[in-house]
C-alpha positions in Angstrom: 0.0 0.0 0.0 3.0 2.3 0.8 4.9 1.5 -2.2 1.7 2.3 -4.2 1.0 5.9 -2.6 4.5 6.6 -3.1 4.2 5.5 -6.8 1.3 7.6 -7.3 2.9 10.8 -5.8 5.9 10.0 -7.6 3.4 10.5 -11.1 2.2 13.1 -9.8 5.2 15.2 -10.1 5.5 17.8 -12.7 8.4 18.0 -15.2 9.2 21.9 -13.4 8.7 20.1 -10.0 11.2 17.0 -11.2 14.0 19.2 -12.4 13.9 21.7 -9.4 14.3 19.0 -7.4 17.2 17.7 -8.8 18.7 20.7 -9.5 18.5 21.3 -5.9 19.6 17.6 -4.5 23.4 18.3 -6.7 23.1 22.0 -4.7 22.7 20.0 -1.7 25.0 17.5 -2.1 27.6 20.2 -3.5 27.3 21.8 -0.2 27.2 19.7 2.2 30.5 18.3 0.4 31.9 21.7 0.9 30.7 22.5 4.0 32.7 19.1 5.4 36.0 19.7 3.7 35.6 23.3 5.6 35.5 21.9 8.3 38.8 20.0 8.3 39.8 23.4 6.5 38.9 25.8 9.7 41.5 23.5 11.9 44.0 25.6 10.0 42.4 28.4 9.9 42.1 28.5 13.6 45.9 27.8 14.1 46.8 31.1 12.5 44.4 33.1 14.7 45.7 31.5 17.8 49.2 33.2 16.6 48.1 36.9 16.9 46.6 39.3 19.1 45.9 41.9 16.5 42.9 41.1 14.6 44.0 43.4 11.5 47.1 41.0 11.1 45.0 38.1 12.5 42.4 38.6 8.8 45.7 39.2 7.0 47.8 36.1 7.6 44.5 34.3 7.3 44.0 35.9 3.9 47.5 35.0 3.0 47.1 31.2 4.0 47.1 29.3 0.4 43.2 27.9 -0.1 41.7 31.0 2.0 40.2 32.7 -1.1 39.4 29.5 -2.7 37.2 28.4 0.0 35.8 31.9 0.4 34.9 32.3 -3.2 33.3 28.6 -3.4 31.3 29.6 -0.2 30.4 32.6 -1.6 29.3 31.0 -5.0 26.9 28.2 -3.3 25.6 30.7 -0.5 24.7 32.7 -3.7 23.4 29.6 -5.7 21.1 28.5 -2.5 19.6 31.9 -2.2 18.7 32.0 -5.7 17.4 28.3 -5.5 14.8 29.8 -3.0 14.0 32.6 -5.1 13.2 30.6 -7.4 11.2 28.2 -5.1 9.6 31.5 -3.8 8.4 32.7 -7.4 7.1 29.2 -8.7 4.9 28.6 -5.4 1.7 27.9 -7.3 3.6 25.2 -9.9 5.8 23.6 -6.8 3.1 23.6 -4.0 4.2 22.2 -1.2 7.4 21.3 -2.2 8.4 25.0 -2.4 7.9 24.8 1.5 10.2 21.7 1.7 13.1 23.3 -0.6 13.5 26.2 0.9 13.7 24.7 4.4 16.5 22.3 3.1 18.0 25.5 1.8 17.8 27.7 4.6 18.9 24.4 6.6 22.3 23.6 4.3 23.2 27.8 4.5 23.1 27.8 8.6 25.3 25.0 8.2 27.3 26.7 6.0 27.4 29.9 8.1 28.2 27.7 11.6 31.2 25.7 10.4 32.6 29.0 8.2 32.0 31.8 11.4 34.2 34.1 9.1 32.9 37.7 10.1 33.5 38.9 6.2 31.6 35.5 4.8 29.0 35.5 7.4 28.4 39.5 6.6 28.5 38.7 2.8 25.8 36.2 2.9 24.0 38.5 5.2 23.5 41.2 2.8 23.4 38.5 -0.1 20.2 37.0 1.5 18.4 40.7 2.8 19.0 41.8 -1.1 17.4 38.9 -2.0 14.6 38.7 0.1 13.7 42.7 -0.3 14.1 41.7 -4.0 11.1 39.3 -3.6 8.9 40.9 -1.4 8.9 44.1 -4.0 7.8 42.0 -6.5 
C-alpha cells in the first residue's frame, strides 16, 4: 500500500517540479560536500588566529594562507546559488506547491550550516546582505 501511494505521488510530479528538485539535490549535495571539507579546513584556519593578538594582522595572515580565497569564493558561489534556489522556489509557489515549502527549508537548513562551520565575520556579513537583497528583492515584486 505504501509503495503504491508513493508510486502515485511520484506520477504526480510535474516535469518543473522533477527538475527543481534535482537541481537542488546536486546544490545539496555540492554543499554539504563543501561544507565538510571546511570543516577539516577551519583546523588551519584557527591555528593562525591563535598566533596573533591583533585582529588586523590576525584577517591578514588568514587571507595569506594558500586555499583561504578558494574556500571563500566557493562559499560565496553556493551561498549565492542556494539563495537564488529559494527565489526561485519563492516565485514558482503555485507550480511547486508544497514542495516549495520543503526546498526552501532544506536551503535555509544547508546555509546555517554553511554559516556555523565558516564563522568568518567577512563571509557571514557577505551572505547576510546576499540574503536581505534577495529577500527585499522578492517581497517588491
Amino acid at each position: 500500500m505504501a509503495g503504491t501511494t508513493m508510486k502515485r505521488m511520484i506520477q504526480n510530479i510535474s516535469g518543473k517540479q522533477k527538475f527543481s528538485i534535482a537541481i537542488h539535490i546536486i546544490v545539496w549535495i555540492s554543499s554539504i560536500v563543501y561544507t565538510v571539507l571546511l570543516n577539516g579546513y577551519n583546523k588551519i584556519l584557527h591555528e593562525i588566529e591563535e598566533k596573533y593578538e591583533n585582529a588586523i594582522q590576525r584577517a591578514w595572515e588568514i587571507s595569506k594562507e594558500q586555499y583561504f580565497w578558494t574556500y571563500f569564493c566557493v562559499g560565496l558561489v553556493l551561498a549565492i546559488i542556494l539563495i537564488a534556489c529559494m527565489g526561485f522556489c519563492i516565485r514558482n509557489r503555485e507550480e511547486l506547491g508544497i514542495l516549495m515549502i520543503f526546498l526552501v527549508l532544506l536551503n535555509i537548513a544547508v546555509l546555517i550550516g554553511m554559516l556555523i562551520i565558516y564563522s568568518n565575520p567577512v563571509f557571514t556579513t557577505a551572505v547576510t546582505v546576499i540574503f536581505l537583497v534577495g529577500s527585499i528583492g522578492l517581497a517588491s515584486e
